[in-house]
MARLO-373386 format. One record per atom (N, C-alpha, C): residue number from 0; residue in one letter; atom name; z, x, y. Coordinates in nm, 3 decimals. Layout:
BEGIN
  pos  code  site        w        u        v
  NUM     A    CA        Z        X        Y
...
END
This chain:
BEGIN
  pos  code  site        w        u        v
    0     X     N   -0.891   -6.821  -14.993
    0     X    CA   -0.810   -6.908  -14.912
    0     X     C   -0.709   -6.982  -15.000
    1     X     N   -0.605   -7.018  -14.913
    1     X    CA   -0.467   -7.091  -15.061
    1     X     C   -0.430   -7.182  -14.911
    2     X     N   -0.353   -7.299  -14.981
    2     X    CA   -0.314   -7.375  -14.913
    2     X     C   -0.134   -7.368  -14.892
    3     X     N   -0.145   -7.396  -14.757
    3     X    CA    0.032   -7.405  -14.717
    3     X     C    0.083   -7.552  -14.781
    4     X     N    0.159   -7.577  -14.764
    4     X    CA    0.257   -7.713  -14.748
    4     X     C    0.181   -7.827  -14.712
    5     X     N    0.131   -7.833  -14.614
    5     X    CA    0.054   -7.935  -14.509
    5     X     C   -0.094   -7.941  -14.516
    6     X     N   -0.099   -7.908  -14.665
    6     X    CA   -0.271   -7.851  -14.721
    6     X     C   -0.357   -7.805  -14.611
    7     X     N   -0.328   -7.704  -14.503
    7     X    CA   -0.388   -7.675  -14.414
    7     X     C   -0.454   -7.494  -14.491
    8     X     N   -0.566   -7.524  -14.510
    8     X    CA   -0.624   -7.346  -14.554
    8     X     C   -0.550   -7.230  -14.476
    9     X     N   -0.525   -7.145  -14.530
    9     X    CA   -0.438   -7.032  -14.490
    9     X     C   -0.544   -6.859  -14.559
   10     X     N   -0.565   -6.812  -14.447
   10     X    CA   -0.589   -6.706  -14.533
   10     X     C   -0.544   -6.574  -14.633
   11     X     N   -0.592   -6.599  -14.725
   11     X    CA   -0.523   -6.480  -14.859
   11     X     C   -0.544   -6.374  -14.830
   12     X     N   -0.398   -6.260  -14.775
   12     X    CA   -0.354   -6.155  -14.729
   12     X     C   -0.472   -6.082  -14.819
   13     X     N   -0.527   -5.950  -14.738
   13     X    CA   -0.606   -5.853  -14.822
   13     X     C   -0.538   -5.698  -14.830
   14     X     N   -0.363   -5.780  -14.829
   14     X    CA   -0.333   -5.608  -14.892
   14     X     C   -0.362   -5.552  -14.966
   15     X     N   -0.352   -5.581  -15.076
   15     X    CA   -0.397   -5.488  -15.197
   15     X     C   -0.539   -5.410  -15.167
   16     X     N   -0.637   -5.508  -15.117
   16     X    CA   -0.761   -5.419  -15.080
   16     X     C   -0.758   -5.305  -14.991
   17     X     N   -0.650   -5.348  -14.858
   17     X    CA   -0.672   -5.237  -14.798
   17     X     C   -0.569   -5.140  -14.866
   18     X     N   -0.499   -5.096  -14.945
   18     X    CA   -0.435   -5.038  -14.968
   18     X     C   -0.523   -4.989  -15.092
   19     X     N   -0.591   -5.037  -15.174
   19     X    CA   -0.679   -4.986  -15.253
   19     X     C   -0.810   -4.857  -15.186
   20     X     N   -0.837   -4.991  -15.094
   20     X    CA   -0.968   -4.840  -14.929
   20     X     C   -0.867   -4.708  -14.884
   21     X     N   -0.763   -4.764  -14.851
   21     X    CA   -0.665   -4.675  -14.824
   21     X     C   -0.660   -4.532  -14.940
   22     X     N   -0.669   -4.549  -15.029
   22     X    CA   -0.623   -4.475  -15.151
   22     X     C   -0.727   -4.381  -15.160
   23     X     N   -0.829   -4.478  -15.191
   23     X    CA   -1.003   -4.433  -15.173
   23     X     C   -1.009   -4.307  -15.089
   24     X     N   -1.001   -4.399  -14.970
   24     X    CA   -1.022   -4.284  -14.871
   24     X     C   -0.940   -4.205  -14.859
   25     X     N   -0.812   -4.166  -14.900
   25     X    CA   -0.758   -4.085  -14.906
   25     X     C   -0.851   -3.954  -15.025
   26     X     N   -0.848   -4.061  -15.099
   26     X    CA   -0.863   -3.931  -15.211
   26     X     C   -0.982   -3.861  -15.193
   27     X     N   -1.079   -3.942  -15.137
   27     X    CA   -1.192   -3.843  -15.078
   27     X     C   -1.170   -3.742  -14.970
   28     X     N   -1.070   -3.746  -14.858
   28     X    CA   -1.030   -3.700  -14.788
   28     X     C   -0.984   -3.595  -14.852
   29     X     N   -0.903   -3.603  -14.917
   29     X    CA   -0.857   -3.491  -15.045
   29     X     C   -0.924   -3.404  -15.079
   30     X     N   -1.060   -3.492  -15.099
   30     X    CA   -1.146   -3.365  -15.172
   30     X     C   -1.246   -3.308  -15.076
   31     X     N   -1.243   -3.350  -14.965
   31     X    CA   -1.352   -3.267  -14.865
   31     X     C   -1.242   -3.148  -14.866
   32     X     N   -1.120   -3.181  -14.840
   32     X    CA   -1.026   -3.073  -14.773
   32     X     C   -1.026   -2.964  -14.893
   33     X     N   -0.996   -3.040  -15.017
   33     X    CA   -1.029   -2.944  -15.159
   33     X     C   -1.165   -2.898  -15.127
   34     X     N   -1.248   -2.908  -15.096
   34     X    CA   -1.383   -2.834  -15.087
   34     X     C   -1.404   -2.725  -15.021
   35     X     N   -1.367   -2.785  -14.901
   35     X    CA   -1.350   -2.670  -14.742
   35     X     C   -1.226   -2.524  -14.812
   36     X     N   -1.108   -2.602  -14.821
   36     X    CA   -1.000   -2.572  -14.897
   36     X     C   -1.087   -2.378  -14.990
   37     X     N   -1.150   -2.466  -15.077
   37     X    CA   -1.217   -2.366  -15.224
   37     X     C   -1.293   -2.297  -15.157
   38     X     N   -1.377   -2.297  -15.041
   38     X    CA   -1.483   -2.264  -15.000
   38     X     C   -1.413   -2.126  -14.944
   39     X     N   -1.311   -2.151  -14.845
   39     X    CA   -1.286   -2.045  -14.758
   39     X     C   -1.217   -1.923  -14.890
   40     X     N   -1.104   -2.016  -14.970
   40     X    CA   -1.066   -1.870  -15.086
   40     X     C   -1.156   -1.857  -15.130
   41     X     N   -1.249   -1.888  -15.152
   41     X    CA   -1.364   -1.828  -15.251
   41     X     C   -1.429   -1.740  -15.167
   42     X     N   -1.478   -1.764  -15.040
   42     X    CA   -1.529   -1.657  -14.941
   42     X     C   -1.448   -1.500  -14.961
   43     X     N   -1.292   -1.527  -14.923
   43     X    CA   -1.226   -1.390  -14.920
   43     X     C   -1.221   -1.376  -15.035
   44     X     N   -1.184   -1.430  -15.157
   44     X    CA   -1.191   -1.358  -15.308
   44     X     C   -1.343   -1.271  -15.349
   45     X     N   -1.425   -1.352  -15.280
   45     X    CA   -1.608   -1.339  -15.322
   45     X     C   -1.651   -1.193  -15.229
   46     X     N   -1.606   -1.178  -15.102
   46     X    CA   -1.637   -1.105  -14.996
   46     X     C   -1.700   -1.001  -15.087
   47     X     N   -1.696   -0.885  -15.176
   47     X    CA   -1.706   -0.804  -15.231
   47     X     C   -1.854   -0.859  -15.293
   48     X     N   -1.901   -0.975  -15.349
   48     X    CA   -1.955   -0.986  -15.404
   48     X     C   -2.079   -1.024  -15.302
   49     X     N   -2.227   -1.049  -15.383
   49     X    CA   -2.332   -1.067  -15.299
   49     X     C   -2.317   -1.212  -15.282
   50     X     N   -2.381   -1.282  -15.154
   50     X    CA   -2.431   -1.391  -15.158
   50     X     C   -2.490   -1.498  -15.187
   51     X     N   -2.550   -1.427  -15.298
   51     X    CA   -2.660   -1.472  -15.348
   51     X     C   -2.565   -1.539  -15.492
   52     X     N   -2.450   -1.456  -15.563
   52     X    CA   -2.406   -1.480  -15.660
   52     X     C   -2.295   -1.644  -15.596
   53     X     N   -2.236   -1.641  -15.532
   53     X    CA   -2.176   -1.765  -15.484
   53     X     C   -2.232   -1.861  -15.486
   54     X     N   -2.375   -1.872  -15.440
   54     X    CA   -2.434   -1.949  -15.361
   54     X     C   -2.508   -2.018  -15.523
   55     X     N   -2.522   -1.938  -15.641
   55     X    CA   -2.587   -1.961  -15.726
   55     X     C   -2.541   -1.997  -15.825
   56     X     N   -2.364   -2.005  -15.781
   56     X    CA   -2.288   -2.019  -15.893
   56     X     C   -2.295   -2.147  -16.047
   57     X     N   -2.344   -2.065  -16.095
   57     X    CA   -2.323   -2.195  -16.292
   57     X     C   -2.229   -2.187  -16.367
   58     X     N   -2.105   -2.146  -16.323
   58     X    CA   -1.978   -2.089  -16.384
   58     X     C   -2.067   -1.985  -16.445
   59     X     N   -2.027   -1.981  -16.595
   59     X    CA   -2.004   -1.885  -16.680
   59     X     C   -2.088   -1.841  -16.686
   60     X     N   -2.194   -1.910  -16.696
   60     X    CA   -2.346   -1.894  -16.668
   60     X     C   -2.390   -1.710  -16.562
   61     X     N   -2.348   -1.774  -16.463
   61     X    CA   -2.361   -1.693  -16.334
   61     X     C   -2.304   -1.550  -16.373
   62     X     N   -2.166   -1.595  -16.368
   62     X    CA   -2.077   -1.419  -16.438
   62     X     C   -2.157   -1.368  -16.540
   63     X     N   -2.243   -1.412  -16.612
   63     X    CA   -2.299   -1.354  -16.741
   63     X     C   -2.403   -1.299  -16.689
   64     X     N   -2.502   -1.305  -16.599
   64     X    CA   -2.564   -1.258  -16.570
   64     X     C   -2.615   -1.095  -16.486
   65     X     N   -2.682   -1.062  -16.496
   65     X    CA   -2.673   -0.877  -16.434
   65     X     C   -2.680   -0.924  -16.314
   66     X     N   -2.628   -0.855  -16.204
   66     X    CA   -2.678   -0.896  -16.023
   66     X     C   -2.788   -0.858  -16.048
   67     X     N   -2.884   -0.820  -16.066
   67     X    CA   -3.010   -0.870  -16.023
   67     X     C   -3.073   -0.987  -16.041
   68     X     N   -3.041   -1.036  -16.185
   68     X    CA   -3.102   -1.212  -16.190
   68     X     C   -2.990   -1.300  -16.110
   69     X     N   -2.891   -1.290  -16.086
   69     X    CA   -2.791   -1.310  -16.020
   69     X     C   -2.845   -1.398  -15.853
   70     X     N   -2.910   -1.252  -15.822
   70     X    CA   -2.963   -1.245  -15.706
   70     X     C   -3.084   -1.328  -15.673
   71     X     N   -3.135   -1.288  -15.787
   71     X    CA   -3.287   -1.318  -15.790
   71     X     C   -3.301   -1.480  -15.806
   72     X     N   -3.169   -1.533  -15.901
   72     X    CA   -3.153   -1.695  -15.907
   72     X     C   -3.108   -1.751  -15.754
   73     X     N   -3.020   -1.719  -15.731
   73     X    CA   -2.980   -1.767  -15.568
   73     X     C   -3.072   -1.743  -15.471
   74     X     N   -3.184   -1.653  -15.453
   74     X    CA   -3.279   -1.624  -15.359
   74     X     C   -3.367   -1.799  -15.394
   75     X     N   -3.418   -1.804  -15.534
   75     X    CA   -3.505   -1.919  -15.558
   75     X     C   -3.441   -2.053  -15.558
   76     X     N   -3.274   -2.058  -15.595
   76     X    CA   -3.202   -2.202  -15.551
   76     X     C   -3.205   -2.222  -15.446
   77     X     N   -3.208   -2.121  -15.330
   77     X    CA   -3.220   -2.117  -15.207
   77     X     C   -3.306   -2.177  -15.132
   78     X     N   -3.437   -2.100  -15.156
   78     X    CA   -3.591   -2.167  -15.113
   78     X     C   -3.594   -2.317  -15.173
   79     X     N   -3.555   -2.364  -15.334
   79     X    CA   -3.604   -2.477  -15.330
   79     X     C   -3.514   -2.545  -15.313
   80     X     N   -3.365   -2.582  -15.252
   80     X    CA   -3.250   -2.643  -15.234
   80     X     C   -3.200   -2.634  -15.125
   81     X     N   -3.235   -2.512  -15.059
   81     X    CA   -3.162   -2.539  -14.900
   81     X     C   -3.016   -2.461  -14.948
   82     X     N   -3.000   -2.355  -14.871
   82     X    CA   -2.859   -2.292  -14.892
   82     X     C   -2.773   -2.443  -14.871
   83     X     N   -2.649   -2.406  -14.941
   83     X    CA   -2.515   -2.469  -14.929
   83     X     C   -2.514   -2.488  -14.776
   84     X     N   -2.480   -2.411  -14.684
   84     X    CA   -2.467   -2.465  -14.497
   84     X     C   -2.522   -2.525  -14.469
   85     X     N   -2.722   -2.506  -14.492
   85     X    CA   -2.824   -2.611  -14.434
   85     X     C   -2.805   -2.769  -14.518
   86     X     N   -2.756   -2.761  -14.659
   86     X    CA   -2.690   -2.935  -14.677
   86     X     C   -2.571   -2.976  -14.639
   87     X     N   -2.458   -2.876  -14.591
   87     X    CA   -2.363   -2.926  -14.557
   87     X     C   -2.334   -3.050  -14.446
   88     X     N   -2.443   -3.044  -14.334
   88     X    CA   -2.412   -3.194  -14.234
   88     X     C   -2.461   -3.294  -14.301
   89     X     N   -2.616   -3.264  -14.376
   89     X    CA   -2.592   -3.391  -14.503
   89     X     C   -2.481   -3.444  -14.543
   90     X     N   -2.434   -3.412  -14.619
   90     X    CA   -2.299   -3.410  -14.741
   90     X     C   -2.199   -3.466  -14.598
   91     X     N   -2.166   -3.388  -14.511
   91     X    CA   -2.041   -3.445  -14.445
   91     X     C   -2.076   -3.574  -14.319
   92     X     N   -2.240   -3.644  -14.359
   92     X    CA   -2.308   -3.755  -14.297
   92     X     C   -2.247   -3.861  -14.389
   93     X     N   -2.268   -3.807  -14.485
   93     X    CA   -2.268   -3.899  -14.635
   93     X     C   -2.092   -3.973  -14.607
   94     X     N   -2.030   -3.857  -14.619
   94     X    CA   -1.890   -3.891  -14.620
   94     X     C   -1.814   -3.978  -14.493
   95     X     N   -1.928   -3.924  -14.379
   95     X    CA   -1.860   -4.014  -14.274
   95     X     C   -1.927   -4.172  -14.278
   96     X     N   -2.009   -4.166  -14.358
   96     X    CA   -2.036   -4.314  -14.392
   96     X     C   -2.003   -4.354  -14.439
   97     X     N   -1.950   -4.328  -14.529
   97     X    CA   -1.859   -4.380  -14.678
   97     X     C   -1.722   -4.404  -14.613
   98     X     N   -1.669   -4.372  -14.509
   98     X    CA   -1.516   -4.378  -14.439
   98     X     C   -1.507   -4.483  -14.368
   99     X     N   -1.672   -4.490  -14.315
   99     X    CA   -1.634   -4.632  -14.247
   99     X     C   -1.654   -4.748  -14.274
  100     X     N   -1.766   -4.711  -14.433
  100     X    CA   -1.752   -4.846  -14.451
  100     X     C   -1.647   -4.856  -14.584
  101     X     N   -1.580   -4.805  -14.629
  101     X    CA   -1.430   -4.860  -14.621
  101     X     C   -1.363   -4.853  -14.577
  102     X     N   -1.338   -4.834  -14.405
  102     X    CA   -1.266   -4.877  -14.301
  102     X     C   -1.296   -5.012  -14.250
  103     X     N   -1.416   -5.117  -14.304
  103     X    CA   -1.485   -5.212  -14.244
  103     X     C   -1.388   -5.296  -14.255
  104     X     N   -1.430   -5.409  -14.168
  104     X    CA   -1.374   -5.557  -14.228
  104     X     C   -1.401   -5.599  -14.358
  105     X     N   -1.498   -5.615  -14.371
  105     X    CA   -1.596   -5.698  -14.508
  105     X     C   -1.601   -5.578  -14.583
  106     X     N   -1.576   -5.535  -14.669
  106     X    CA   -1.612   -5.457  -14.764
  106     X     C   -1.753   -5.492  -14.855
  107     X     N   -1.820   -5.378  -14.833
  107     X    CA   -1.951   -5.370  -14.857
  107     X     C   -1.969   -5.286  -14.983
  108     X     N   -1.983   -5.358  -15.089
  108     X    CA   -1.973   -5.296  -15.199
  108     X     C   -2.141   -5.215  -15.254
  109     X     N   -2.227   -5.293  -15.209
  109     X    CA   -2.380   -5.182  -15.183
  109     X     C   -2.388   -5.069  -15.157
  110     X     N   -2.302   -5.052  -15.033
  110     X    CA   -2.301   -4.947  -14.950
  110     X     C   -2.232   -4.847  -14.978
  111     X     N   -2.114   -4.856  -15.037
  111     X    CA   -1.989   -4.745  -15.074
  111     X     C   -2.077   -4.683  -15.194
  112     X     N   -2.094   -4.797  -15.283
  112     X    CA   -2.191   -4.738  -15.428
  112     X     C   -2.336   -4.682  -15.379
  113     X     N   -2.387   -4.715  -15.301
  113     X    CA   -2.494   -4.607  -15.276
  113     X     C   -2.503   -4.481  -15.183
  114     X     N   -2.369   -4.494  -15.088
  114     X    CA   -2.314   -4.337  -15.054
  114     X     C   -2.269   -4.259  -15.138
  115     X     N   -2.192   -4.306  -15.279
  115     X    CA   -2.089   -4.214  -15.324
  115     X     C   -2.233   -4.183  -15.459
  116     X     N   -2.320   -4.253  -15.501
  116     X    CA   -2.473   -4.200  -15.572
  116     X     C   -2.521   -4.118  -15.522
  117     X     N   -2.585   -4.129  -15.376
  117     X    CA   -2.642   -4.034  -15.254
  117     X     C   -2.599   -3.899  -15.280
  118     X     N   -2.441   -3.965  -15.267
  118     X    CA   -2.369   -3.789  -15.253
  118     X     C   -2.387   -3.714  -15.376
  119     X     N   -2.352   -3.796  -15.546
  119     X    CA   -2.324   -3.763  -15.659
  119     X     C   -2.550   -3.663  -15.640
  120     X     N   -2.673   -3.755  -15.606
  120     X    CA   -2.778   -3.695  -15.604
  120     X     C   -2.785   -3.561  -15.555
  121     X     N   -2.730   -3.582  -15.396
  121     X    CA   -2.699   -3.434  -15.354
  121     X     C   -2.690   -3.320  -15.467
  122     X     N   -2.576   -3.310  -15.539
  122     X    CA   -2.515   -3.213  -15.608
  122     X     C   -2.616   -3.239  -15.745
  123     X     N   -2.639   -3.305  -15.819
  123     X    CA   -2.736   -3.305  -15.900
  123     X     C   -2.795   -3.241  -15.873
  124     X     N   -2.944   -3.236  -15.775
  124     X    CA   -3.033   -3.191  -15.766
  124     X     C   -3.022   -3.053  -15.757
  125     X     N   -2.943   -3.009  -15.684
  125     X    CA   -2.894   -2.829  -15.680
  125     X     C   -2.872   -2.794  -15.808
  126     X     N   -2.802   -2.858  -15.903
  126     X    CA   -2.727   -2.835  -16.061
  126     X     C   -2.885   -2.825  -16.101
  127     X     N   -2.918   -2.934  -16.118
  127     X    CA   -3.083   -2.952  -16.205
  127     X     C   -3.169   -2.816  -16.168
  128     X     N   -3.180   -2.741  -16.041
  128     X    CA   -3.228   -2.623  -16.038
  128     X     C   -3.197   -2.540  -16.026
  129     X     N   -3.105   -2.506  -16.055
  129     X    CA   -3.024   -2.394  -16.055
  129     X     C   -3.003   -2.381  -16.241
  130     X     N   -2.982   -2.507  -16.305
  130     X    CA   -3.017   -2.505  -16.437
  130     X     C   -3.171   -2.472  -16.487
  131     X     N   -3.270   -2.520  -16.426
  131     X    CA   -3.387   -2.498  -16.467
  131     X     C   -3.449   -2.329  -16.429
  132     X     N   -3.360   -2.278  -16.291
  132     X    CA   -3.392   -2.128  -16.279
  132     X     C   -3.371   -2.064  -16.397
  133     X     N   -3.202   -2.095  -16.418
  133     X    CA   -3.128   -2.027  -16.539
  133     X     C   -3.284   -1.991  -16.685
  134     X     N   -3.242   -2.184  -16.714
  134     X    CA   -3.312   -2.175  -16.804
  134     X     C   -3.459   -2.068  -16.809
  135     X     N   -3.524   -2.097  -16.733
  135     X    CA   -3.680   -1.971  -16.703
  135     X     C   -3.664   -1.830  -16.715
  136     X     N   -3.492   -1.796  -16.649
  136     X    CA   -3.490   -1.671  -16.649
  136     X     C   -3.423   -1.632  -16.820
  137     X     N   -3.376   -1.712  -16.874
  137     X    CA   -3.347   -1.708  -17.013
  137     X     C   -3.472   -1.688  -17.101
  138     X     N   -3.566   -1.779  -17.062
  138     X    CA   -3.669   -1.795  -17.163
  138     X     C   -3.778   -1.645  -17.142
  139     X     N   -3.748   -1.593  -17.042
  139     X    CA   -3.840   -1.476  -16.984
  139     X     C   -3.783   -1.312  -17.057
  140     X     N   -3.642   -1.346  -17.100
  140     X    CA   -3.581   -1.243  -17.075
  140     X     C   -3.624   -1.155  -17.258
  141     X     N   -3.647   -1.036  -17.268
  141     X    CA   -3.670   -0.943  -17.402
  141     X     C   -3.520   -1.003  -17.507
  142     X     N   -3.530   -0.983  -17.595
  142     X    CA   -3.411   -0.976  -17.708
  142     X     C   -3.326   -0.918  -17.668
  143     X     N   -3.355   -0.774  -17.626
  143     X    CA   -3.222   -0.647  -17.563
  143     X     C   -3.166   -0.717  -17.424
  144     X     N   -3.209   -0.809  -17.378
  144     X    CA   -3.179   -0.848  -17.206
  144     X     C   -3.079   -0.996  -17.296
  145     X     N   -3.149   -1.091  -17.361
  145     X    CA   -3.051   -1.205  -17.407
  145     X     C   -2.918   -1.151  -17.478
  146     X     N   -2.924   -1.082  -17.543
  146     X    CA   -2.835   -0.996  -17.631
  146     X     C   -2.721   -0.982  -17.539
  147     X     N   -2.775   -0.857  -17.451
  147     X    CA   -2.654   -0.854  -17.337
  147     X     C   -2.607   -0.935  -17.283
  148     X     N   -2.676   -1.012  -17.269
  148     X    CA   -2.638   -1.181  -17.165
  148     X     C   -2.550   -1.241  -17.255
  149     X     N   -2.582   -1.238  -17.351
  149     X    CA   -2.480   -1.285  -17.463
  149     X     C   -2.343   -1.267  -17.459
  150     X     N   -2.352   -1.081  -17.449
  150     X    CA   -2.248   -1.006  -17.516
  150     X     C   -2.095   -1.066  -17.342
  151     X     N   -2.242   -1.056  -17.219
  151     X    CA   -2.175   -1.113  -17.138
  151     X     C   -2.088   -1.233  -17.112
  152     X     N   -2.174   -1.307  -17.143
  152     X    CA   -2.124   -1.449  -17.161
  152     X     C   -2.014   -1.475  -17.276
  153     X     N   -2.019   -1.372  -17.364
  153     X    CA   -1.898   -1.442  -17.471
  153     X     C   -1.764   -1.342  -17.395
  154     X     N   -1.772   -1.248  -17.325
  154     X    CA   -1.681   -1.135  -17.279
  154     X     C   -1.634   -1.275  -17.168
  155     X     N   -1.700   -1.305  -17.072
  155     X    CA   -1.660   -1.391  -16.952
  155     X     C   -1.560   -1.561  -16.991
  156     X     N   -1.614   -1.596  -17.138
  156     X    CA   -1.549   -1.736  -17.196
  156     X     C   -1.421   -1.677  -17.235
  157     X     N   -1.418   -1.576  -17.313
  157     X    CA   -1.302   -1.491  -17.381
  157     X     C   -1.201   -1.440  -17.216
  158     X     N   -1.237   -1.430  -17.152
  158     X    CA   -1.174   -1.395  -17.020
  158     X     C   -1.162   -1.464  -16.921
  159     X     N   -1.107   -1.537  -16.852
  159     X    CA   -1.129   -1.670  -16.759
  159     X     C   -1.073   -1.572  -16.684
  160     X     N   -1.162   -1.630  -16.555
  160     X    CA   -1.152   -1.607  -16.428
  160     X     C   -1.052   -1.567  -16.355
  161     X     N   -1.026   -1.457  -16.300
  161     X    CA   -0.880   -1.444  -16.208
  161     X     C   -0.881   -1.438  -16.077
  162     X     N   -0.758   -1.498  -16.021
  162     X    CA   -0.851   -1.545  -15.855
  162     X     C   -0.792   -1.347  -15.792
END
């Protein structure tokens, strides 16, 4: 609050804030659309490929691998993570909460920080097992099977991706 002329309390404009929520929410907006956006080219670029390899994707990780562990990793991220579709109304619950409450009056600073954690857990937890598959199927694999994985993985860093 600031005072006028006639020391009568006046309230202190909250542009900057909303124009700060504004931004916010834009840029999240941004990135659902970047998501949806990646999802669908990645579908028609991927079409050729199995399901299982998308769905399991570790970058470089993933390309390095033979489709069968490929497969065999996305079948088990699957069972213990819930395909990508079955979290998706999660994830886009998350976001419609997070919109409104920086659309609120009062800005609720609890709340934004424990949607945009929520969401950041979401994606963790998929990463964390999908890393820990990796890892098992690494630790399982003969010398002649890491070798190749190797020879893969340094062929796939040396070669970046072409859409």
């Amino acid at each position: 609050m600031g005072d006028d002329m006639d020391g009568v309390k006046t309230k202190v404009s909250t542009g900057r804030w909303v124009k700060v929520l504004l931004a916010v929410s834009l840029g999240l907006n941004m990135l659902v659309l970047g998501a949806v956006g990646a999802t669908v080219y990645n579908h028609r670029r991927d079409a050729q490929q199995p399901r299982d390899l998308r769905e399991a994707s570790y970058g470089p990780y993933s390309r390095a691998l033979s489709p069968q562990d490929r497969k065999t990793i996305g079948e088990a991220l699957r069972r213990e993570a819930g395909s990508l579709r079955e979290n998706l109304p999660k994830i886009k619950e998350t976001f419609q909460a997070l919109i409104l409450a920086l659309q609120a009056e009062d800005y609720d600073r609890e709340a934004v920080h424990g949607l945009i954690a929520e969401q950041q857990a979401l994606g963790l937890k998929r990463q964390q097992i999908g890393q820990r598959l990796l890892l098992e199927r690494l630790d399982s694999m003969t010398l002649k099977e890491r070798r190749a994985f190797a020879k893969r993985l340094q062929r796939t860093l040396r070669r970046p991706r072409t859409p």
